[in-house]
N, C-alpha and C positions, 0 to 999 in steps of 0.2 A: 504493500500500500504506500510504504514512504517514497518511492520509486514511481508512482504515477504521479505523488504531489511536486517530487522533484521537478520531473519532465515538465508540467503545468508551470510552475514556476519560472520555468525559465524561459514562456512565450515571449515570444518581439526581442528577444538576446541577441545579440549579435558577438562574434569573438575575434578577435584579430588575429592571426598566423602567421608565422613564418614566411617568406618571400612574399607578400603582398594577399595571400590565402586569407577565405574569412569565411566563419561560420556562423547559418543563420538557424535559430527555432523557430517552431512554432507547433504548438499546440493547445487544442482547446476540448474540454469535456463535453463529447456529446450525448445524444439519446442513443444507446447501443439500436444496433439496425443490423439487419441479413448484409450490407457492405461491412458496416463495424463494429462487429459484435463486442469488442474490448472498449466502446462508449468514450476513444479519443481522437479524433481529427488530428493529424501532426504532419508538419515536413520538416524534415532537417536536411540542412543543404551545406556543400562546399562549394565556393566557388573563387574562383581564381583571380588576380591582380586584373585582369581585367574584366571581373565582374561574369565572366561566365559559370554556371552550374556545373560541376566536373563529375560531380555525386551529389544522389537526392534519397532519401529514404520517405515515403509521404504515403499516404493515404487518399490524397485530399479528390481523387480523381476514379474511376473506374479502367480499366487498360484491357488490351487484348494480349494475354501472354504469347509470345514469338511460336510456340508450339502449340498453340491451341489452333483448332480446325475452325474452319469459316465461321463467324459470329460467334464462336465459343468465348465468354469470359469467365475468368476466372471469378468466385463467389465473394470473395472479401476483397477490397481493393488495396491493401500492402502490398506494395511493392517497391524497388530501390532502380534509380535510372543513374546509372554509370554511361556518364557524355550520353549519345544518342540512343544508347539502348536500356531496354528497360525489362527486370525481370523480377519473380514473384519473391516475396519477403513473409515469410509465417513472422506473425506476428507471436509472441508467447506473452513478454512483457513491456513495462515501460523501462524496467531498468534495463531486459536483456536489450532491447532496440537501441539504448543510448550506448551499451557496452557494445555491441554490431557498430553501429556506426561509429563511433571515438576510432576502431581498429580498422573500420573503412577509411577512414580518414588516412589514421599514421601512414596506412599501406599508397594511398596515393600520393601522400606527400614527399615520405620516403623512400621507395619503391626504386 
């Protein structure tokens, strides 16, 4: 539970990084729903000195995963958009998704 209050806490955050990188929150408690049954709307983003998205971990959208068959979507909308592509994200928790993304992060910055 302290881990969902965490994540909330930190909507509209912004963080500064290394080489001009900067990382933005968001999220907000919703009405859990067949898209988001864990009741948070969230994106957490990197994105780079010049302002582009490099990595996205978010909810905030519905998507058609790369392997799904014509019109098939996937049921929950987590998913993580690495530059142009984008693939499914199980959702568990609020603290596992910020510990997923923090080592998403290290991995693209240092990599």
């Amino acid at each position: 539970m302290h881990s969902l209050e965490n994540l909330l806490s930190l909507d509209g955050e912004i963080f500064p990084m290394d080489n001009g990188y900067w990382v933005k929150f968001e999220a907000k408690e919703v009405k859990p729903s067949e898209a988001i049954p864990h009741g948070v709307r969230y994106s957490l983003t990197l994105h780079d000195k010049t302002n582009q998205r490099i990595l996205g971990y978010d909810n905030a959208h519905s998507y058609k995963p790369r392997n799904a068959k014509y019109g098939a979507k996937k049921e929950t909308w987590d998913h993580i958009h690495k530059r142009m592509d984008t693939f499914p994200y199980e959702f568990d928790s609020a603290g596992q998704l910020m510990e997923d993304f923090w080592k998403a992060v290290e991995y693209c910055m240092y990599r």
